[in-house]
Each structure stands twice: as C-alpha cells, then as structure tokens.
C-alpha positions as CSV (number, residue, x, y, z in Angstrom):
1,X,3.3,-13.1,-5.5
2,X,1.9,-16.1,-6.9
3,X,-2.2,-16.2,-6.2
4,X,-2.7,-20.2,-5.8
5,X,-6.4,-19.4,-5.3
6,X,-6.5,-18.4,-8.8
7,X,-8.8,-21.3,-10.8
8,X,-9.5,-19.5,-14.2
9,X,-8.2,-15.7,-15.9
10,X,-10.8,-14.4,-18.4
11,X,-9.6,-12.3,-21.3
12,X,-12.5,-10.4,-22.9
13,X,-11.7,-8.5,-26.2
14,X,-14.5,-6.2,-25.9
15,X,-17.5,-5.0,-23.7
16,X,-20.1,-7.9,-24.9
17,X,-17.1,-10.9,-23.9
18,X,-17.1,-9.5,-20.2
19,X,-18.1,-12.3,-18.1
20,X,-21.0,-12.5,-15.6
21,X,-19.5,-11.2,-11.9
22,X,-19.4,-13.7,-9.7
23,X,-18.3,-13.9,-5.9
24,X,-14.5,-14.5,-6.2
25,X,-13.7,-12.4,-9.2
26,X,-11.4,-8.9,-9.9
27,X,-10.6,-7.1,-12.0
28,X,-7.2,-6.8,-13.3
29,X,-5.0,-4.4,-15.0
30,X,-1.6,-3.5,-13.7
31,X,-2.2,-5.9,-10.6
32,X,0.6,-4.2,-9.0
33,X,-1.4,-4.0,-5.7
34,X,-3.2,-7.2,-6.5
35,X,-0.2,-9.7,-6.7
36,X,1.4,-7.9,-4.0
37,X,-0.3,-10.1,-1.0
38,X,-2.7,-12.9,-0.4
39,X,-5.9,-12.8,-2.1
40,X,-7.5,-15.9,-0.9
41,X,-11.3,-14.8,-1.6
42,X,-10.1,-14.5,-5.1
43,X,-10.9,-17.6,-7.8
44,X,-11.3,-15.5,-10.9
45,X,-9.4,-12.7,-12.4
46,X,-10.7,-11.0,-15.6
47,X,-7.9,-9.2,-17.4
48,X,-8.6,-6.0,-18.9
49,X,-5.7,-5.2,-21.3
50,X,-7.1,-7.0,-24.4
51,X,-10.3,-4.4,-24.5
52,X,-7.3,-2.0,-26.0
53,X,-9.0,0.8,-24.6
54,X,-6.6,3.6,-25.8
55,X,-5.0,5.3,-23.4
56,X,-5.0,8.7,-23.6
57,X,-7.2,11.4,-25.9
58,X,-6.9,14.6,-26.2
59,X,-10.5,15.9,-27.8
60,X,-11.9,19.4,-28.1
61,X,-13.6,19.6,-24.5
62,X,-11.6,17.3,-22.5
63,X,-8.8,15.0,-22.1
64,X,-10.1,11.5,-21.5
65,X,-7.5,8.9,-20.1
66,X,-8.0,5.0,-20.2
67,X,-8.9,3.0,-16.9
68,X,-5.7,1.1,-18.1
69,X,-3.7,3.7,-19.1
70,X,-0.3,3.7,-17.1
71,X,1.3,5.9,-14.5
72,X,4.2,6.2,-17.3
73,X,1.7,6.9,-20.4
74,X,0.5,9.4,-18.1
75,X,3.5,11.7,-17.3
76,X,4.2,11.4,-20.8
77,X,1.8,13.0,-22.4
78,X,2.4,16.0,-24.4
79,X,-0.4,18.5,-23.2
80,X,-1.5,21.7,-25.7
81,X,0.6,24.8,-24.0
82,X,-2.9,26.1,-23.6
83,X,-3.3,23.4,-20.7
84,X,-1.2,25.8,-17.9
85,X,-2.9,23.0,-15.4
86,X,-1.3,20.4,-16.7
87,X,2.1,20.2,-14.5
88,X,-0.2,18.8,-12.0
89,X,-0.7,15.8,-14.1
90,X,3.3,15.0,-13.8
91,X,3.4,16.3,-9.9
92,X,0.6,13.5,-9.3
93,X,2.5,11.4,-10.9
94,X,5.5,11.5,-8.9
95,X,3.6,11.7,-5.8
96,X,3.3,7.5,-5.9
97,X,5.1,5.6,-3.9
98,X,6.5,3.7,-6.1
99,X,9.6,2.8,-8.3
100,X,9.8,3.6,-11.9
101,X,9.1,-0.5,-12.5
102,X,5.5,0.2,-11.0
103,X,5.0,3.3,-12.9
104,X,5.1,1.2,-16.0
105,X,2.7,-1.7,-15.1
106,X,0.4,0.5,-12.4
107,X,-2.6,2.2,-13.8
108,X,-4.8,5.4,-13.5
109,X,-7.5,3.6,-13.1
110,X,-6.2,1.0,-10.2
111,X,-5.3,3.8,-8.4
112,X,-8.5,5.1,-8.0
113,X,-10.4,2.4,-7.9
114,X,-7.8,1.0,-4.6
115,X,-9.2,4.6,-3.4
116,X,-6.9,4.9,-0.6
117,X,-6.8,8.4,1.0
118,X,-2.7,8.8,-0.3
119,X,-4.1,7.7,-3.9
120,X,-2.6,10.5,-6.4
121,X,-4.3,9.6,-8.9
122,X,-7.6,10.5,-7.0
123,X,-5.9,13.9,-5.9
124,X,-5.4,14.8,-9.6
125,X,-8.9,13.8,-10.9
126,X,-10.6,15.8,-7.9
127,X,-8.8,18.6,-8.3
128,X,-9.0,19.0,-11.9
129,X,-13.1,18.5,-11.5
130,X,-13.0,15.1,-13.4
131,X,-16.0,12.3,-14.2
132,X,-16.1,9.0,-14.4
133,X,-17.3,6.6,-16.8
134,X,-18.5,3.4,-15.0
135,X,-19.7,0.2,-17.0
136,X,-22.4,-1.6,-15.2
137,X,-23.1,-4.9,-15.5
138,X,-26.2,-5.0,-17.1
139,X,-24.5,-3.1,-20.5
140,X,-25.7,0.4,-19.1
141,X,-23.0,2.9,-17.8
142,X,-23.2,6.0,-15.2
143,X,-20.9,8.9,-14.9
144,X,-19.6,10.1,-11.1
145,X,-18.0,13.1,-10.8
146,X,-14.4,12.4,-8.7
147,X,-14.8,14.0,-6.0
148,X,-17.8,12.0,-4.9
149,X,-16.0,8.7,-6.1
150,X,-14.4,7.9,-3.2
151,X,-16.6,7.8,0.3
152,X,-13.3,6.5,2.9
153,X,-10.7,4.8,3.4
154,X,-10.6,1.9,0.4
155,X,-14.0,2.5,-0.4
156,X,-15.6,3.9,-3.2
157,X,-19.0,4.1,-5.3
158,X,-18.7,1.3,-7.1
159,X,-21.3,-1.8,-6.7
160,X,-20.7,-5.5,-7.5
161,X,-19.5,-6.0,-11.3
162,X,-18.8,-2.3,-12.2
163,X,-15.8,-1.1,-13.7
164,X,-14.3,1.9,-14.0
165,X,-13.7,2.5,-17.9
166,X,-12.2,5.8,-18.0
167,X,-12.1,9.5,-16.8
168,X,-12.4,12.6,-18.7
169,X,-10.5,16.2,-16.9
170,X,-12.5,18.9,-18.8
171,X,-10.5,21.3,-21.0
172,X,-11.7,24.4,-18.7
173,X,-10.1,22.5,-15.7
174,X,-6.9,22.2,-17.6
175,X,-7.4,25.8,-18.4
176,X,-7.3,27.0,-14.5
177,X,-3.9,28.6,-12.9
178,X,-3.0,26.4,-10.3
179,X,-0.7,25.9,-6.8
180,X,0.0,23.0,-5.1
181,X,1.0,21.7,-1.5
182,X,2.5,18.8,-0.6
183,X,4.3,17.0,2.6
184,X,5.5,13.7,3.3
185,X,7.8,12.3,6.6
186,X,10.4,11.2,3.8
187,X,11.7,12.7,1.0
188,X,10.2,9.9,-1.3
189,X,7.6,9.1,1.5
190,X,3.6,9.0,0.9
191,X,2.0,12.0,1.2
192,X,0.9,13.1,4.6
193,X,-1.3,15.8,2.9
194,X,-1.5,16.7,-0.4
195,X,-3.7,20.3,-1.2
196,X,-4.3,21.7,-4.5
197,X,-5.7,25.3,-5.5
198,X,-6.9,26.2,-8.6
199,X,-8.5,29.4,-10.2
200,X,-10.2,30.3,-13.5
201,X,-8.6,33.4,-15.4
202,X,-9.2,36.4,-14.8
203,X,-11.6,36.0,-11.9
204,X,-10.8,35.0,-8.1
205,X,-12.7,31.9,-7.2
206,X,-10.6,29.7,-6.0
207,X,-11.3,25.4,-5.9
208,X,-9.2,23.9,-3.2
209,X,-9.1,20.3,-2.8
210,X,-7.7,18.9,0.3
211,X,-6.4,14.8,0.1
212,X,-4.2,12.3,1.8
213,X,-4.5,14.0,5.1
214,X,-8.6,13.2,5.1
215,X,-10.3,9.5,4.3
216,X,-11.9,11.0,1.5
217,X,-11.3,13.5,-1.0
218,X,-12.4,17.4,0.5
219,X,-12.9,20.3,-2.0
220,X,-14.3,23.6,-1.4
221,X,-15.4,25.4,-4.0
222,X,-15.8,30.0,-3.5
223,X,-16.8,32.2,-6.3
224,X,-14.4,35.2,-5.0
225,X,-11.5,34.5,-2.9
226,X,-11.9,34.4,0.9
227,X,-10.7,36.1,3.3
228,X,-8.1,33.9,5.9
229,X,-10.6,33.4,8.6
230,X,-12.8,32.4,5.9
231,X,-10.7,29.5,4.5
232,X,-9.7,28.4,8.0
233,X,-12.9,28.0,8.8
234,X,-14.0,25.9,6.0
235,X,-11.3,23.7,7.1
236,X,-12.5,23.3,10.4
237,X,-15.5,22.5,9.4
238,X,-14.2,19.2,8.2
239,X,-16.3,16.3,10.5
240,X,-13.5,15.3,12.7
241,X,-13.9,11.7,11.7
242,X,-13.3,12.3,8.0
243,X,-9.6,13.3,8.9
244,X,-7.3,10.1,8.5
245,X,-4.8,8.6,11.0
246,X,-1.8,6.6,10.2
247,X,2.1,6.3,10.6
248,X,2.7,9.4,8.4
249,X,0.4,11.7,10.0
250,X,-2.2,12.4,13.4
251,X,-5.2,13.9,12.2
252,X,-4.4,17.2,13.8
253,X,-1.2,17.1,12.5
254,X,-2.7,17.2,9.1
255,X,-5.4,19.4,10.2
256,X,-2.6,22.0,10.8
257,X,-0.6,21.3,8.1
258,X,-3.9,21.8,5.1
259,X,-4.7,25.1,7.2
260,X,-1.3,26.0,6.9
261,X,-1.2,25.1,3.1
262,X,-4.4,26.2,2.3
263,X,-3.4,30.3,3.7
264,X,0.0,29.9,1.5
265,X,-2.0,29.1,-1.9
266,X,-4.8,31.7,-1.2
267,X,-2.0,34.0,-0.8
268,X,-0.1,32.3,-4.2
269,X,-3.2,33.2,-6.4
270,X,-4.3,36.3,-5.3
271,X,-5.6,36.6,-1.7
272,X,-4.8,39.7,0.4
C-alpha cells in the first residue's frame, strides 16, 4: 500500500546519521506490517537497512540476531549441535502467519517491536531468556530482558525515539532440553496459545513460558519440578485481565488449553 502521507525517507548509514525523532516518524525495516494499511499520522520514515547491522552472530556466550535480520535468515541458520534448543528457533519461525514472500522481507526485530500477543518472535526470545539491546536517543543504550519487553496488547517498553538494535539468546538457554505446545483454529491459523518448557541438564527446574493466549508474555520460573496442582495453580494465578480475547480464542478457552499444555510438558521433561 502506497503511504501518500509520506513527505521525506531518511537513510542513515550509521548510529551518529540517525535523525532527531520527531512526531510523525517510524521506523522501518521489513515494513511488511507498515505498508499493509493507512498510516496517516506518519510524515517520516527512517530506513534501517543501510546501518548493515549483520544479521546473525554466533559468539562464545550467546547468539545475537540483528533487529533487521529476517524471518528467512533466521530459520536458516546453522546452530552448533551443542544448541539441542535450537529447533525452537525454526518452530517460531513457522508459527507466523505469513507466506514465504513475508518471511523474506519481515524481520525479528518488527515482530517484536509490533508486540502483538500471537508475535512468535516474542514467544522465542522469552522462552529462550533473551535481552534486548535498545538505542536511545540521546547516543546511550539500555538492555531489557524479553520477557519484560512487552507490557499488552501492542505495547511495549520502548519510549519516543528508541530502537530496538538487537537481541542476544544466551548460550546456556540454547543449551536447555526443551518441549513445546502449540494450537491454532486452522491448520496455518495464528496461534491461539503457544507454551514452551524448557529445563537445564541434569537438574529438574523447569521455565515455562505461556504466549498468544495472554496480552503479554507469562513465564514461570521453579527450581525442581512441580507437582500438577502446583503448576495449575501458577496458571490460575494469571490476573484474569492479562488473558487475551479475540476470534481465535475466549480467554478461558485459552486458560484451559495452557493448563492442559502446561501438565503434558511437565510430564515430557520429567514430572511424575
């Protein structure tokens, strides 16, 4: 869709070329969301490709992907066999709504930053205990852990200016055994609920993080595995309002369905 608004795109080549925010400006990347409708508040893009950020590095402690790295870079990468947490990467991946035209354009980092409760890139990055990187306007930068990123339903952390510039998964994450749950209404549908369990080696904590079903990323963290009742609970505990509503889900049909997922991975790594 053509933005007619549009009176100027800015094309920095490197942190110092940013412009000054204004009211009326975005950010853009893949802009697959952003050219998909009106955006008549908008007069000014600024077009992050040309800062060349790379996408994807694999270092000693972590993985760190680019803001602008792709869905497509993504599910390519080639993780060390060490990583026996990375097939969640490439389930995230194909938990988009989206056709393999968008996976080449759309990025990580628009993804979260859109920080809708279906996002899968948010789903990934919680559950694999990421940070983020944010560059604030006045040069400085501040890192937020993923799972307090996003606080509802297309709304997030970030204030006026700031821009996600990348997020590191740390190597102990990618490390972890893992199980996942998924539904959607459709075979190719957005998810309803999406749950993920993970647990260290050779212990039995488990980290479950609950998303898609809930405005805002949920993850419960237990040092040894809890009993059923225990796990239920923690899931009722959820504050009613933080369960989402839409046309793919009630909130307690979603509350059933992460109880439901939640007993069928504690079983999967371990629990009696």
């Amino acid at each position: 869709m053509d933005l007619n608004t549009i009176k100027a795109v800015a094309r920095p080549q490197s942190r110092a070329q940013l412009p000054v925010w204004t009211a009326g400006d975005a950010w853009l990347a893949g802009g697959t969301w952003l050219f998909s409708e009106p955006q008549v508040h908008l007069s000014r893009l600024i077009d992050l490709t040309d800062l060349k950020w790379p996408a994807l590095t694999i270092g000693a402690s972590e993985l760190s992907v680019a803001a602008t790295c792709t869905v497509a870079q993504l599910d390519a990468l080639a993780c060390p066999p060490e990583w026996i947490a990375s097939p969640l990467i490439n389930q995230c991946c194909r938990a988009f709504l989206a056709s393999f035209k968008i996976w080449k354009t759309a990025t990580v980092g628009g993804n979260i930053c859109m920080s809708l409760p279906a996002g899968p890139m948010i789903t990934m990055t919680v559950a694999l205990e990421a940070n983020y990187t944010l560059w604030s306007p006045d040069g400085s930068e501040r890192t937020v852990a993923a799972v307090d990123f996003v606080t509802g339903n297309n709304e997030n952390v970030l204030a006026p200016g700031e821009v996600l510039r990348k997020v590191d998964i740390p190597d102990r994450a990618l490390r972890k055994r893992h199980a996942h749950r998924r539904f959607t209404l459709t075979h190719l549908g957005r998810s309803t609920i999406f749950v993920i369990a993970t647990q260290t080696p050779d212990t039995d904590d488990l980290l479950l993080t609950v998303t898609a079903g809930t405005t805002r990323p949920v993850r419960f963290a237990f040092e040894s595995m809890p009993d059923a009742d225990t796990l239920a609970q923690s899931i009722d505990a959820i504050p009613p309002e933080v369960w989402f509503a839409d046309a793919n889900g009630t909130p307690d049909h979603r509350k059933h369905l992460a109880k439901h997922y939640a007993e069928e991975l504690r079983t999967e790594l371990g629990g009696l």
